[in-house]
C-alpha positions in Angstrom: -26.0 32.1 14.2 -25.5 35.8 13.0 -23.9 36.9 9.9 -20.8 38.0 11.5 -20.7 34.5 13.1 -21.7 32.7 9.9 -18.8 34.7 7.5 -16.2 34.1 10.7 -17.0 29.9 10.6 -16.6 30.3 6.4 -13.5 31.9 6.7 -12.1 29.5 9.5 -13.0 27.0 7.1 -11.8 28.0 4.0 -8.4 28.6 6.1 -8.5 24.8 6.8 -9.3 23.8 3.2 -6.3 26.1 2.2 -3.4 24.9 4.4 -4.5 21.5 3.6 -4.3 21.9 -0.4 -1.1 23.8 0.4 0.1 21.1 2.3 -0.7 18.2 0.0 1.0 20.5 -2.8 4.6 20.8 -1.0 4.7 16.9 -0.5 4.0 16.3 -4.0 6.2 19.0 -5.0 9.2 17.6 -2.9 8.6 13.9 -3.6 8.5 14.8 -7.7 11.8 17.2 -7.0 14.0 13.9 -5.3 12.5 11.8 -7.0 15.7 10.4 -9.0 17.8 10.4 -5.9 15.0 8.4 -4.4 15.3 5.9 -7.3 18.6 5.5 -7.6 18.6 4.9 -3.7 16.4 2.0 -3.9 18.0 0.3 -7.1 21.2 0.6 -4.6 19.2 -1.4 -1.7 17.9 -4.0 -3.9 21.4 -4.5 -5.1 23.2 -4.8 -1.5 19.7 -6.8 -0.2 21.4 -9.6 -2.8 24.9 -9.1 -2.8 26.8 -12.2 -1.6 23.3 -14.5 -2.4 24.8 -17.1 -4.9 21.3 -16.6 -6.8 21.4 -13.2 -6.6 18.5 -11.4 -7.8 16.9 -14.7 -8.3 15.9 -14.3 -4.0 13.4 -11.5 -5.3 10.9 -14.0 -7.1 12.3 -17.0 -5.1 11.1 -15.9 -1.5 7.4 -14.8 -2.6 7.3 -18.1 -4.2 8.4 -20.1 -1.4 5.7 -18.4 0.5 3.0 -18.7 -2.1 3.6 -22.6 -2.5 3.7 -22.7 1.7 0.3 -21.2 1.8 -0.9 -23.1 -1.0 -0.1 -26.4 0.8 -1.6 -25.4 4.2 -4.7 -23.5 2.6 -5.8 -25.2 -0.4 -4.6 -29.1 -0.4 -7.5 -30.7 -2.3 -8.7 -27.3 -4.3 -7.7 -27.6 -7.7 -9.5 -24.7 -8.9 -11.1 -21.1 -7.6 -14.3 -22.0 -8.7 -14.7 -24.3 -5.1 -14.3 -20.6 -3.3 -16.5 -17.9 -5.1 -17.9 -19.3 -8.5 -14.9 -18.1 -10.8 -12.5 -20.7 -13.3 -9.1 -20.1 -11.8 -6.3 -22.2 -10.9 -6.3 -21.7 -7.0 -2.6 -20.8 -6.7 -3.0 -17.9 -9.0 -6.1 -16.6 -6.7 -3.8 -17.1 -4.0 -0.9 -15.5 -5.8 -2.8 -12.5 -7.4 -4.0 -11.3 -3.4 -0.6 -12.4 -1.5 1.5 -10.4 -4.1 0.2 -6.5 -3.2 -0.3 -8.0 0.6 3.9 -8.5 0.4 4.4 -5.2 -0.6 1.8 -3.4 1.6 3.2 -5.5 5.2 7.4 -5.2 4.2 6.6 -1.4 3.3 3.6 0.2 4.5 2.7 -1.8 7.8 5.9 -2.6 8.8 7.5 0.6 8.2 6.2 3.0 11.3 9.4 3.8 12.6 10.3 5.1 8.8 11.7 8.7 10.4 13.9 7.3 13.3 15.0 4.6 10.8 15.9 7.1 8.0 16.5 10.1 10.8 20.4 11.0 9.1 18.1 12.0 5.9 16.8 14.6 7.9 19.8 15.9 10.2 22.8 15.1 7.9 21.5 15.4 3.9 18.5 17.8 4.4 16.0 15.9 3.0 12.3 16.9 3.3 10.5 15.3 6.0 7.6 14.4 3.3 10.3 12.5 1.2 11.4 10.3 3.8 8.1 7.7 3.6 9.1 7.6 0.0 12.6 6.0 0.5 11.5 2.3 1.4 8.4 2.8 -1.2 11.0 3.2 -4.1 12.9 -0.1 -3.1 9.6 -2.1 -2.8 7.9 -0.4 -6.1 11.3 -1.9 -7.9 10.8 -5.6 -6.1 7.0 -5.3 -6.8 6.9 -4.8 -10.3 8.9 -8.1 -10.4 6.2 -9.3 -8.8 3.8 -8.4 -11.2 6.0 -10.0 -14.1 5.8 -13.0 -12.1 2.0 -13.4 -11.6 1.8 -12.7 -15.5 4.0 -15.4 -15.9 2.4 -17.8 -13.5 -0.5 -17.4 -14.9 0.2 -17.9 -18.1 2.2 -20.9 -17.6 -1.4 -22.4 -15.3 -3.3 -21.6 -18.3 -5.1 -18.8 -17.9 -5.8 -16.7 -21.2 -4.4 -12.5 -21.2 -7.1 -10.3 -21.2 -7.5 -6.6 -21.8 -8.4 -6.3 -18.2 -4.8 -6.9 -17.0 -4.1 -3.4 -18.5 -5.6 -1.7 -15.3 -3.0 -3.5 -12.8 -1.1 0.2 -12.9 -4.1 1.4 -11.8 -4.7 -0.4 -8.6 -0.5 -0.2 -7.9 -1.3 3.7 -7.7 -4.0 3.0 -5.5 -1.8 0.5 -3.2 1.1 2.9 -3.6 -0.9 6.1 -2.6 -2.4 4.2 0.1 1.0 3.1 1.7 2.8 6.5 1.3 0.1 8.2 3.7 0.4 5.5 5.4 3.5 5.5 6.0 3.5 9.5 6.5 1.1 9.1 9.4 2.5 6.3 11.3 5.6 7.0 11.3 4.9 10.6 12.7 2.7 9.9 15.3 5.9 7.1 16.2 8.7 9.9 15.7 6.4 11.6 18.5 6.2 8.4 20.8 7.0 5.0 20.1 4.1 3.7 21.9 1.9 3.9 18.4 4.8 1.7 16.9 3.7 -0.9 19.8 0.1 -0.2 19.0 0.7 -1.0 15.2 2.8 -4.0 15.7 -0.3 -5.0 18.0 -2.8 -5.5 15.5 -0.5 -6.2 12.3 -2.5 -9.4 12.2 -5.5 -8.0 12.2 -4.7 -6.7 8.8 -3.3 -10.1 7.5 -6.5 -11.8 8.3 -8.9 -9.3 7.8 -8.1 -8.1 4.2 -9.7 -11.0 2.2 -6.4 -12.5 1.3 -7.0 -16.1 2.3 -10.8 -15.8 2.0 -13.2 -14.5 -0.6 -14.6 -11.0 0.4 -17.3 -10.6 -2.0 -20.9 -11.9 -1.1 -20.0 -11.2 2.7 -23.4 -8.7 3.1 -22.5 -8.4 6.9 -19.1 -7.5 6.3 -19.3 -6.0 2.8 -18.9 -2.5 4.4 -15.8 -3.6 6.0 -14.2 -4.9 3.4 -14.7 -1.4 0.8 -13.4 0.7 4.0 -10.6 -1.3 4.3 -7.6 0.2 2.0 -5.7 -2.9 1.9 -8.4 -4.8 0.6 -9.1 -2.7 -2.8 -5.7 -3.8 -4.1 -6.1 -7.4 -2.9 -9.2 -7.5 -5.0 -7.8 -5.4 -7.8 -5.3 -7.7 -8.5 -7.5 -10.5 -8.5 -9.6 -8.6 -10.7 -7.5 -8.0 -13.2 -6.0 -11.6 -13.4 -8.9 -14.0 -11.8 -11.9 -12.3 -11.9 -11.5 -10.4 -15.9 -13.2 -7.6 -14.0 -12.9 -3.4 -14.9 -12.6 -1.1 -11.6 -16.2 0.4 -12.6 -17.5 -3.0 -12.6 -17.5 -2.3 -7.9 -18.5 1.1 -7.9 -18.9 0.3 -3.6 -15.2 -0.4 -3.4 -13.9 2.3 -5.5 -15.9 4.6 -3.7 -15.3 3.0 -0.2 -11.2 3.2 -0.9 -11.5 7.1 -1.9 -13.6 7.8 1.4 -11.3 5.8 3.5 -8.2 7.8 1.6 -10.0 11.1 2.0 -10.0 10.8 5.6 -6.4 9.6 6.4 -4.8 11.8 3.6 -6.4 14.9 5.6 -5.1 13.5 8.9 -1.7 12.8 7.6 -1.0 15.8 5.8 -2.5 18.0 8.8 -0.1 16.4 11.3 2.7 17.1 8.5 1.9 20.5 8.5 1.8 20.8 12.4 5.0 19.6 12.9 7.7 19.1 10.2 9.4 22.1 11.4 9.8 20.1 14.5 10.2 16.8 13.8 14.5 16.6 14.0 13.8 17.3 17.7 11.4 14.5 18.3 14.2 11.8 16.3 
């Protein structure tokens, strides 16, 4: 390759690089800029979820519960204790819990949520909002319901016995992570579904996949055939965070593989999402 060549290829690069920082700038930009409207929009949708519910906001802790306490039955009758799965002195249900909790938020809001831009479309048309916002309006409601959530597992395992520890103070940090991984989620599903609804097909496909393949019911550590899987898979680094915090009194530095695994896995599909933003948020309104 000549010099000319070689400066040409550095230049078409550094033109990539640039429109990619520029892009991921604009979304964080806009997303910081609605931010309150986006907040006191999903206050507003937790409070019409519930009204008419004779318990009320009660249904927000009362419906993970019921689900917790179904899975429980079927999965662990007999188990008294985590240490019968991987080694650790847990109650089981708080195991359970501590993975089923971020899996809630992650299917309702992330998953589930690939037609996001036909769903929200009058966002777009009718109030102007930024296309980059629009993933961010069911994430606010379902941040709002989860960190009930998280009040609840303290609380259940608290009441089961199991003593606080310092490492519960990191829970923030893998919400981020399973926040972060659901927006760009979001962002890319839902606009390769605003452009044809055949991927929305595709992802309701293989939604089970990620239910059973994300080390909720099972243990994924110790799994040397699989271990790669599991720290590629985004879902699974909160699953285990949570557990880490609460079951396992484990620091994020303690699996430098899954740390790393989750940032390689979120390199790649923030730099597919945010280049198929770029490409065509201009044109998007046609396409919904």
């Amino acid at each position: 390759m000549s010099w000319c060549n070689l400066g040409v290829f550095r230049t078409a690069n550094q033109e990539r690089v640039y429109k990619l920082i520029k892009g991921i700038r604009d979304i964080v930009s806009e997303n910081i800029e609605y931010l309150p409207k986006l907040a006191r929009y999903g206050l507003l949708s937790i409070k019409k979820q519930n009204k008419g519910a004779d318990l009320g906001y009660l249904w927000i802790w009362l419906k993970p519960l019921m689900y917790v306490g179904m899975f429980y039955i079927a999965l662990a009758f007999g188990i008294k204790n985590a240490k019968d799965i991987d080694g650790i002195v847990c109650p089981y249900i708080i195991w359970l819990a501590s993975g089923l909790y971020p899996w809630f938020f992650m299917q309702s809001y992330a998953i589930g949520n690939a037609k996001v831009f036909l769903k929200y479309k009058a966002f777009i048309k009718k109030q102007n909002y930024p296309v980059s916002v629009i993933p961010t309006i069911p994430l606010t409601t379902g941040f709002f319901i989860h960190l009930s959530m998280i009040l609840l597992l303290l609380i259940m395992a608290l009441f089961f016995g199991v003593k606080p520890s310092l490492t519960w103070l990191q829970i923030p940090v893998y919400t981020i992570a399973m926040m972060y991984f659901s927006y760009i989620w979001v962002l890319l599903t839902g606009l390769l579904t605003a452009l044809t609804e055949d991927f929305s097909n595709i992802i309701n496909s293989i939604k089970p996949a990620f239910f059973w393949l994300s080390g909720i019911f099972f243990n994924s550590r110790g799994r040397a055939t699989a271990q790669i899987f599991f720290y590629l898979n985004p879902i699974t680094f909160p699953v285990e965070g949570y557990r880490n915090c609460v079951a396992y009194n484990m620091w994020f530095w303690e699996e430098p593989g899954r740390l790393k695994g989750y940032l390689l896995t979120m390199l790649v599909l923030t730099t597919l999402a945010v280049l198929l933003y770029r490409r065509v948020r201009r044109q998007l309104p046609e396409f919904i």
